[in-house]
N, C-alpha and C positions, 0 to 999 in steps of 0.2 A: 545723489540728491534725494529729499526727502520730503513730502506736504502735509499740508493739515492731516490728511486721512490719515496719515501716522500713528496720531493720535489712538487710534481703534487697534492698533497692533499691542498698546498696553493693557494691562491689566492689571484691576481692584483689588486691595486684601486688605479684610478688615478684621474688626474682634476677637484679637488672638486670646485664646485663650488655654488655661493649663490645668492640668487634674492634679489636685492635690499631693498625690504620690510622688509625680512631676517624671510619670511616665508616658504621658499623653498629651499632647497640643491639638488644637480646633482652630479653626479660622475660616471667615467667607473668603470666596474666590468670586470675582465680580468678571466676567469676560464682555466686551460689546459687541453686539449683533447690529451692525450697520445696515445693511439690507432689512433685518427686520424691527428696525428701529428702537433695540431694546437692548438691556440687559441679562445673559442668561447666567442665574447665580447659581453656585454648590458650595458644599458646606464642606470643609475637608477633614477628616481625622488624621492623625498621624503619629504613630509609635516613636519617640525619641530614642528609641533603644535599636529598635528594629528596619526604623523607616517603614513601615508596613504603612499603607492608607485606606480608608474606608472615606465613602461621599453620600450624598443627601442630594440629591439634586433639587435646585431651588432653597434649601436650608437655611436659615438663617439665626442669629439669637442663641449660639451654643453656648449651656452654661452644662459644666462638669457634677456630678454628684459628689458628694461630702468624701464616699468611700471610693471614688475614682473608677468605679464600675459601670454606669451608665452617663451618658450625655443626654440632655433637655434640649431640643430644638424645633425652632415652627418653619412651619411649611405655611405658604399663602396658600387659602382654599378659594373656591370659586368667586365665591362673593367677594368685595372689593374692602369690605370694613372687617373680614371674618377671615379666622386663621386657623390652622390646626399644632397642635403642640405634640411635639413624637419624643418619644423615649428608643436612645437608640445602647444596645450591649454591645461596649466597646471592644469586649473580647472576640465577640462572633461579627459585631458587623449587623445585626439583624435589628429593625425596629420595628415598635409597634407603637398607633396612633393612641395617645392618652387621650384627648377631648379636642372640642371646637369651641375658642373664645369668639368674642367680638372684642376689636380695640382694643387689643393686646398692647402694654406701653414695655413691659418686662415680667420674668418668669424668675423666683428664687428658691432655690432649694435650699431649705432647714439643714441646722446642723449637722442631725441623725439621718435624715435622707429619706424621711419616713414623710415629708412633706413637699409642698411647692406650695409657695405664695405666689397669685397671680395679680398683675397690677394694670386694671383694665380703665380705658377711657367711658364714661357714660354720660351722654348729652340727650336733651329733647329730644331730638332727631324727628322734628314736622316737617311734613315735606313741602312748604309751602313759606315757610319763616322762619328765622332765628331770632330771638329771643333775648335777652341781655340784660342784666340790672347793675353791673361792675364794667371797670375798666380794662384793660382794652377788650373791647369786643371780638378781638381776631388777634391772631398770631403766627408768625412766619413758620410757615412750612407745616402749620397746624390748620390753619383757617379759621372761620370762626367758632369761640368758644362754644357758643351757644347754651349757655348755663351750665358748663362741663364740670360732673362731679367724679372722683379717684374712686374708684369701688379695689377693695382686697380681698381677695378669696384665697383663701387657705384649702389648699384642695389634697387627697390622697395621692402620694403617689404611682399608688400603685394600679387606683379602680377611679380616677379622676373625682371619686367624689367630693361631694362640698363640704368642708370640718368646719369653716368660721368662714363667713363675708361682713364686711363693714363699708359702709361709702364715708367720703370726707371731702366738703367742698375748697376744694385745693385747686388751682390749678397746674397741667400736668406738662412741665415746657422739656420742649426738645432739648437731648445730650443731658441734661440735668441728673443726678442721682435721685430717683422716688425713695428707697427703702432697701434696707441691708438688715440680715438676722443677727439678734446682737442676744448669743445663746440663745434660751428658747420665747425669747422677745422679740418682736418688730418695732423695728425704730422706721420710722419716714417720717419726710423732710416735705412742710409747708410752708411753699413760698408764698408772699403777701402781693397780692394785687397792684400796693402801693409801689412796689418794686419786686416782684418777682426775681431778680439779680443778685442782690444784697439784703431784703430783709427776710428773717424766716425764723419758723417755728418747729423745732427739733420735735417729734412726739415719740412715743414710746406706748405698744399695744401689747400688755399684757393682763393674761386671765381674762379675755373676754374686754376689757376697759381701756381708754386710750388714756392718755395724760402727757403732760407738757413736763419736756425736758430741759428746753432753752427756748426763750423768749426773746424776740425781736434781735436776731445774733445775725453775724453774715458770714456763718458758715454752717455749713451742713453736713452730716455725716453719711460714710463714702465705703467703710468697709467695718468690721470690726473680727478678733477674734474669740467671744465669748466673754471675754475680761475687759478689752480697751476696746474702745470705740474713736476710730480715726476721724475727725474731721477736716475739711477742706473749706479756709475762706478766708475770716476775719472774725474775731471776736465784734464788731462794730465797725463798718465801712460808714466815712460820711461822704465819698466819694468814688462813684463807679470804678474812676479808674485805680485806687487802691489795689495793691500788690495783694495774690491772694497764697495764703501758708499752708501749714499744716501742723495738726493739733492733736492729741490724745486727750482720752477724760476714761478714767478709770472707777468711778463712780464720787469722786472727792471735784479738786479742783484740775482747771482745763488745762495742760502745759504745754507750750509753744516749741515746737522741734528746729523750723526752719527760719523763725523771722531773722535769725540774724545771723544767715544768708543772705539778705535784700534781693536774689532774686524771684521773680514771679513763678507761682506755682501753679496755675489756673489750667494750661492747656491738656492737661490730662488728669483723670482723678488719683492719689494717691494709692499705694497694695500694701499692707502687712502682708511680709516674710514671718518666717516659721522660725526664720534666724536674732532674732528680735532686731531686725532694722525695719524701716517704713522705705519704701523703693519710691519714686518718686521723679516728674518731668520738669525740669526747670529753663526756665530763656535766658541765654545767658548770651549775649551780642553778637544774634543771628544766631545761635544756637539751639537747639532744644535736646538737652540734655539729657540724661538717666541717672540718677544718683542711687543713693542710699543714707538714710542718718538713722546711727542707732535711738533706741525707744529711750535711750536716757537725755539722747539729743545734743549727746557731745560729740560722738563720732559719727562724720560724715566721710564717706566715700563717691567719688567720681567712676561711676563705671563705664556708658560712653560717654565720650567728651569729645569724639571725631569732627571734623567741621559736616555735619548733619542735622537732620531732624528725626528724634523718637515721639512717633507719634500716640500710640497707646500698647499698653502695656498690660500684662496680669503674672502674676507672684505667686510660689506653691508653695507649703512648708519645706518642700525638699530644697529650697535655695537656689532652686531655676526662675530666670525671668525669659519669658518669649514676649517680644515687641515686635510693630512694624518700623523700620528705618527708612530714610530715604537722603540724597546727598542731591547737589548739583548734576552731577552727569551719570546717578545711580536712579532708577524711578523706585519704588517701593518695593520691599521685598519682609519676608518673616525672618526673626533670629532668636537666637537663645542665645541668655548669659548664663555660665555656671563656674563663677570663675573668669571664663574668656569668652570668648565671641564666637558661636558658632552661624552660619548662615545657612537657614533649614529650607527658603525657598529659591527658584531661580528664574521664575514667569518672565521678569523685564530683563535681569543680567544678559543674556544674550543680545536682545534689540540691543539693548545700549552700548554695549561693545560694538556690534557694528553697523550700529549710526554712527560713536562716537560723539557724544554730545561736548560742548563748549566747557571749557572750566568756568571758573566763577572766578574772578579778579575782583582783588581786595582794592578798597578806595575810602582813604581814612583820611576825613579832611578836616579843616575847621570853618564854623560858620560867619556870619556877619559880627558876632560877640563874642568871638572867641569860642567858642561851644566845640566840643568837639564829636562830629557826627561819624558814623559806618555810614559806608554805601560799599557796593558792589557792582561790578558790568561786564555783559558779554561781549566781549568784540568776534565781527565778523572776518574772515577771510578778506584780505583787503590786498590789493593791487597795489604795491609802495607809492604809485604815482597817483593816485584817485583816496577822495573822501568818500565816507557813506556817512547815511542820516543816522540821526540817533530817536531814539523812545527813551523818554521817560517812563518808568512805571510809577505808579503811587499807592500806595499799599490803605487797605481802610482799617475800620477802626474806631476813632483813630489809633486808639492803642493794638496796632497790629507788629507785622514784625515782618522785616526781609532778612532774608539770611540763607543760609546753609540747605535750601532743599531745591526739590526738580521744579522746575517751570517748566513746562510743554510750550507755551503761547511763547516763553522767551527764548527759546532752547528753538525753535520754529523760524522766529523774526532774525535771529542773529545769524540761522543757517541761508536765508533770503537776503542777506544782503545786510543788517541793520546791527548800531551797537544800541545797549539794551543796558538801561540803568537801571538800578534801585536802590533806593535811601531809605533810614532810619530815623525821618528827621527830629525833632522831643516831638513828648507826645507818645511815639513809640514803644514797644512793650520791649522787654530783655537789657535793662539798663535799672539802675535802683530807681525806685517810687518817684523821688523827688522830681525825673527828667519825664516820669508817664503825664506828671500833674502838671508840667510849664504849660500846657495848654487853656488850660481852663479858664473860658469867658472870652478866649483870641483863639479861636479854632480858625488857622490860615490866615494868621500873621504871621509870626514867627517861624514857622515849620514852613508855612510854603517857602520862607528866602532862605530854609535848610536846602529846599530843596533846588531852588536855583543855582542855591552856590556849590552845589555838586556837581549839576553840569557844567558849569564853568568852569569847575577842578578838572572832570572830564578833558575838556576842550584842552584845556592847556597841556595838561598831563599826555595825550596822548594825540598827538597831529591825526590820528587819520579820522575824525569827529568831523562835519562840515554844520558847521554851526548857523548855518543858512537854512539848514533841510531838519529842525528839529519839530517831533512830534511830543507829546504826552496823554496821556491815557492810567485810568485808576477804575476801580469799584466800591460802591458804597461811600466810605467816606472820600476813598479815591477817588470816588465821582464826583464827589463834593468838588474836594480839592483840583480836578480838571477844570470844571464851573468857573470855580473861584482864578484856576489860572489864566482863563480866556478874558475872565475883566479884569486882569491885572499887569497883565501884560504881552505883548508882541510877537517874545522869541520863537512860541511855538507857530509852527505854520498845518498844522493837522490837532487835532487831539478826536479823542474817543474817550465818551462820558457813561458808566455803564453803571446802572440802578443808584444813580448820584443822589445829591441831594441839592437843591436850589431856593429851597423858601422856607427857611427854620420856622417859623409862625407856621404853616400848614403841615411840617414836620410834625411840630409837636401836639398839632391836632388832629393828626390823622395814622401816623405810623404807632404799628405795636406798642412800640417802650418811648414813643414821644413826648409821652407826660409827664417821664419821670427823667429818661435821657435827656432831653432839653434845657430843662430846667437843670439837672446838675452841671450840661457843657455849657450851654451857653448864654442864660441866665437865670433868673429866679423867677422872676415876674417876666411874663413874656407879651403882657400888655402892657408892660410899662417899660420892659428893656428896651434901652435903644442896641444890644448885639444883634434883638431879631432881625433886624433891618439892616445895618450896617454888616454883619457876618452871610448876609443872604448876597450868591451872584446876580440872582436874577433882579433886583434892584440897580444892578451896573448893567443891565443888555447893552443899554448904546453904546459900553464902548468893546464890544466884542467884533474882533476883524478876524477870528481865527476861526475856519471850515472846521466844525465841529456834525459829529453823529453823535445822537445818542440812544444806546440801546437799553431797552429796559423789559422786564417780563412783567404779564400780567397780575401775576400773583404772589408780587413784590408787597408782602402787608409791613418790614423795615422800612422800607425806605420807596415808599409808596409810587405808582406810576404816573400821579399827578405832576410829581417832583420832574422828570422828564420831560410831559407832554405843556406844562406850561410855560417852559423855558422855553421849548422847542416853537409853541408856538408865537411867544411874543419876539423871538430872533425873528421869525420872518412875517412878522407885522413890519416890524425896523428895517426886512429886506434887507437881513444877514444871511450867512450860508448856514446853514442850517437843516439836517438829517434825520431821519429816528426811525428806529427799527424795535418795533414789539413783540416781544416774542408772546403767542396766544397762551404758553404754558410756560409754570416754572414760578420758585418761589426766587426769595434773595440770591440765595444760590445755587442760582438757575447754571452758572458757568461751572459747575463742578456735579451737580445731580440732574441736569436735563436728561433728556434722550440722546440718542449719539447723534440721530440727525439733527436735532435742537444746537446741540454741542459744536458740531461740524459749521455748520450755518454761522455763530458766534464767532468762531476763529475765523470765517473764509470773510465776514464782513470788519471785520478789525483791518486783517493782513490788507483786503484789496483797499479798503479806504485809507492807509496809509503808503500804500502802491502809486494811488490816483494821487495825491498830494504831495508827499514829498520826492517820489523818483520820477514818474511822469509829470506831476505837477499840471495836471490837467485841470479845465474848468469843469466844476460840475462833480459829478457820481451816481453812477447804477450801477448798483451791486449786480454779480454775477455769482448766487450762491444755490443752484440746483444740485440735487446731491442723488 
């Protein structure tokens, strides 16, 4: 047997990345420090020829030089906004400190290698106010703006000094691509206030001068090789949830590689190969795929197709790709394609052998219309004569996606006793456009009775379901739709509501991207739509009979922690059952980048609150979560 604390025996890998030559890989190693409530990072190097490694302890942000001889990476320095940027020689092993930024957002090196473009955050910084004249004033996992302007410094590589600085009041949003050298020009990518997601303005800085490349477009460019400039998005989204491509523009007209694929290309940024294909991640039903489509955009190749998730990826001229993967009962590991599949790291492989995690069972059903939905479930070790409860999960979004990778939290509950659903219901990402957009203006009409009617496929399908002990639980939009499932119906007898949402009119006047999210899901006019009110749970409290918690974190600026605390508290004006646990840190996703004791805390008040409910079925709840 196996508990939450488990969780700390995994370990993080991110930003794979590969030299040019494609005789070199980089990647963070993320370990947790429970006891000292942290994570302790290194950077790894590693010879793909030789297996040799060289590490950076603390490292982060490795970007390769042109000529494959040096790595770019930062070390956090004392100061809490201030970094150091090292150059390390991949042959010996040995680095030396280039300079100290403040608000470092990315570091790129020029063609020739004779340069680094540094892309640093610059705000007010009173220590006494922020400041604001634009929309949203704050942003998730950034905080507030506070009149934040992009500054670029083109710095030496070799003596840090300054060759060109320019600012640009842009603002600077987390995972987004800033800027790629497009030959010995800098292209970066200005998202618009009005929508930061979907509208932007492509520029291009050369000789000293900036100028507009593309105006008001909804894609941005992501890599180039000197000649093509790859872009990633939409020629023109008139809706968020639009399917996003990929695109070349060679100085003439823009040409379309993937649209007709139909599926979604968003969750990783696209690589040019050296081979003339673009590499590329696509969702393809619970899938997250690896492809490749040649630059003519007739030949498309399937490289993995495994039932997995490739999470991100980087591409060498030499025709290696190294990505992280992860499966159902695989946690995350590094690989290389060259050709075939090699498997370069083995951090989780071991745990996971022997833990033995749950497979994933496939659950293909049809809905109230005929629709036809995926879902997936882990069943527990079950006694032939005895039921266990089941969990729904609810994935956000809404355009999110269940599928083919590790759950801990469900891979945990299923080993405790519990089967463990999850659904795709429309709405859903990894299915063509037409089923992302059935949502729009009915967020939890239609998908919530997707998701009903999987558990009921469930029930039937598989006798050991006791359909008396069912709980549910989601985040973000999941949270929503937890809300949404307490005033709508009975069956569940627990749910867990976590950084949800409950009152679209304050959503969309107080969350990051509410002004402009809202307004596209759920209606136009939001003093004049009757969705705000009728798509809002906390409007139905009186008929909410289901023991619900909800957890949310402080520094939730998505999906704001008023959304929580005002549900929470008009349930128990009504003397409903009613919970709430705030975490004092952590942004949206607080469940994936908290602390480990932050972390720990999250899974042991889920698991016990659904312990108290549906097995013991106890009156009441206190948590028991000291760690």
């Amino acid at each position: 047997m196996w508990d939450s604390e488990t969780l700390f025996e995994l370990v993080g890998l991110s930003d794979p990345r590969i030299s040019r030559s494609g005789e070199w890989c980089a990647y963070v190693l993320s370990k947790p420090d429970l006891m000292g409530d942290k994570y302790d990072q290194t950077l790894v190097v590693r010879s793909l020829e030789s297996g040799e490694e060289r590490f950076a302890s603390k490292g982060y942000m490795p970007r390769f030089s042109p000529d494959s001889k040096h790595l770019g990476y930062v070390i956090p320095s004392d100061s809490t906004s201030k970094s150091e940027l090292w150059v390390m020689d991949v042959l010996t092993g040995s680095s030396r400190r280039l300079l100290e930024v403040e608000w470092l957002v990315d570091a790129l090196w020029s063609p020739r290698g004779d340069r680094l473009c540094l892309v640093t955050s610059r705000k007010r910084g009173d220590a006494h106010l922020y400041f604001e004249e634009d929309v949203p004033v704050w942003f998730n996992s950034k905080g507030f703006f506070d009149s934040e302007k992009a500054e670029f410094r083109v710095v030496d590589s070799a003596s840090g000094a300054v060759l060109e600085s320019f600012e640009e009041s842009i603002p600077l949003i987390p995972l987004l691509t800033v800027a790629v050298w497009h030959g010995e020009s800098l292209v970066y990518n200005s998202p618009s206030r009005e929508n930061p997601f979907t509208k932007f303005t492509v520029r291009i800085r050369e000789g000293g001068v900036s100028r507009d490349l593309f105006q008001d477009v909804s894609y941005t460019a992501v890599d180039s090789d000197g000649r093509t400039l790859l872009l990633h998005g939409k020629p023109k989204k008139a809706h968020h949830a639009e399917h996003s491509y990929i695109y070349l523009w060679d100085g003439g007209k823009v040409e379309a590689l993937t649209e007709k694929y139909q599926w979604n290309n968003s969750w990783a940024p696209p690589k040019l190969g050296g081979d003339g294909f673009v590499y590329y991640v696509s969702a393809e039903e619970g899938r997250l795929a690896l492809n490749r489509v040649g630059v003519d955009g007739y030949t498309q190749q399937r490289i993995i197709y495994d039932d997995c998730w490739v999470t991100m990826l980087d591409v060498s001229p030499a025709n290696r790709v190294v990505y992280v993967k992860e499966s159902p009962t695989q946690p995350a590991e590094v690989y290389m394609w060259s050709g075939s599949e090699t498997q370069l790291t083995t951090y989780n492989t071991a745990l996971a052998a022997r833990l033995g995690f749950k497979p994933l069972n496939k659950l293909k059903y049809r809905s109230f219309d005929g629709l036809e939905i995926d879902g997936w479930y882990l069943k527990p070790q079950l006694d032939a004569s005895k039921k266990a409860p089941l969990i729904v999960f609810i994935h956000g979004g809404p355009k999110g996606m269940y599928g083919y990778r590790f759950d801990f939290l469900g891979q945990l509950l299923a080993q405790k006793g519990y089967y463990v659903l999850y659904t795709n219901p429309r709405g859903s990402d990894g299915y063509d456009e037409e089923f992302a957009m059935r949502i729009m203006h009915r967020y939890g009409e239609e998908d919530f009775e997707d998701i009903l009617k999987g558990a009921d496929e469930l029930i039937k399908r598989d006798g050991g379901v006791d359909p008396e002990r069912m709980g549910v639980t989601g985040i973000s939009g999941g949270g929503y739709l937890t809300n949404w499932a307490v005033t709508h119906t009975e069956k569940f007898k627990a749910a867990v509501s976590e950084n949800g949402i409950s009152n679209w009119f304050t959503m969309y006047t107080y969350s990051d991207i509410g002004y402009w999210f809202c307004r596209d899901l759920i209606g136009e006019n939001p003093l004049e739509s009757e969705e705000y009110r009728k798509l809002s749970p906390i409007y139905l409290a009186h008929k909410v009979n289901t023991p619900i918690l909800f957890i949310h974190s402080v520094e939730d600026y998505r999906c704001p922690l008023e959304q929580s605390v005002s549900f929470h508290h008009l349930l128990k004006t009504l003397h409903k059952e009613s919970y709430i646990a705030v975490f004092r840190k952590g942004d949206h996703a607080h469940s994936i980048n908290g602390t480990p004791k932050h972390r720990l805390k999250r899974i042991k008040l889920i698991q016990q609150f659904f312990d108290a409910k549906l097995v013991r079925q106890q009156v009441g709840f206190t948590p028991k979560i000291e760690t």
